[in-house]
C-alpha positions as CSV (number, residue, x, y, z in Angstrom):
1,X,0.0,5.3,2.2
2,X,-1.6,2.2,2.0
3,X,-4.5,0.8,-0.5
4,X,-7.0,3.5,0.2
5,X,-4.3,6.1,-0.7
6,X,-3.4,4.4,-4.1
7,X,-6.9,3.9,-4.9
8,X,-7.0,8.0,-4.7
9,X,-4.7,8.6,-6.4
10,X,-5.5,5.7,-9.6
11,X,-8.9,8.2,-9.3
12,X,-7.5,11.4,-9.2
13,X,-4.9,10.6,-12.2
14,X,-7.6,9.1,-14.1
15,X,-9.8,12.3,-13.7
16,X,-7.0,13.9,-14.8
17,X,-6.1,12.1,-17.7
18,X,-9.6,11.4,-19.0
19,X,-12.3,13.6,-17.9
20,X,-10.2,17.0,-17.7
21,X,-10.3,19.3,-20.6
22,X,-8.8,22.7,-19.1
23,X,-5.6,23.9,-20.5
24,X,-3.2,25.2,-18.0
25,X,0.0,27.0,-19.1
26,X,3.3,24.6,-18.7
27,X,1.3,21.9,-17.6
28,X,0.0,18.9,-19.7
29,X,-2.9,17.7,-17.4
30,X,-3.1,14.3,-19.1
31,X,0.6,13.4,-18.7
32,X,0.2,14.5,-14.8
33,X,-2.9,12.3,-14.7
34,X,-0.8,9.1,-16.0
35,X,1.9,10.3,-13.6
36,X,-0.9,9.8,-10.3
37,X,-2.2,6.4,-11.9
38,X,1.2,5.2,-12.3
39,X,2.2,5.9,-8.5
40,X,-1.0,5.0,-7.3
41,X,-0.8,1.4,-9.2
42,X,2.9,0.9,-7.4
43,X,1.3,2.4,-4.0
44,X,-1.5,0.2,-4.2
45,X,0.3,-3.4,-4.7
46,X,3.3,-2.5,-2.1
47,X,0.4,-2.4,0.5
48,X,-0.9,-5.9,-1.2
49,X,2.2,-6.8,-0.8
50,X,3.3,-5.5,2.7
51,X,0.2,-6.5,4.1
52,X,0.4,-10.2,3.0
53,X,3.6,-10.5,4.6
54,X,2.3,-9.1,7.7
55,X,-0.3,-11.6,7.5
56,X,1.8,-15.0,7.1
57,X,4.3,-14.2,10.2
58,X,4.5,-16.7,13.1
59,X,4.6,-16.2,16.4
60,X,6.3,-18.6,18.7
61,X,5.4,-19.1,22.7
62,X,8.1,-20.0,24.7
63,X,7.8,-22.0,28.1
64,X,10.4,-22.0,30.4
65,X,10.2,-25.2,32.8
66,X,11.9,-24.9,36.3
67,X,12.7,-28.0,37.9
68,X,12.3,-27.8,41.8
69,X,14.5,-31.3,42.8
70,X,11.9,-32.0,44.2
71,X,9.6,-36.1,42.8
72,X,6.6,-37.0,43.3
């Protein structure tokens, strides 16, 4: 999902929870809207998250030496 998906989602909930006033049948718009800012807060700092680990790997070159008998 990443941080651009979380960030969609934190503005989608919060559309729903705050600016919509439309009553739908079953459905409590606000409590959906919290619902889509909660899992777009946890979606957005798992990326922070995954992508500073990605970040502070190490990568390790390995020379292999062949000796030929032969000195100079």
């Amino acid at each position: 999902m990443g941080i651009g998906g979380g960030i969609v989602l934190i503005v989608i909930g919060a559309t729903l929870a705050f600016a919509v006033t439309d009553n739908v049948p079953g459905i409590d718009l606000t409590v959906v809207g919290y619902i889509c800012m909660g899992a777009g807060l946890l979606a957005l700092v798992l990326a922070i998250i995954l992508n500073a680990q990605r970040s502070h790997t190490t990568h390790r070159e390995v020379i292999e030496r062949r000796d030929s008998g032969y000195r100079y």
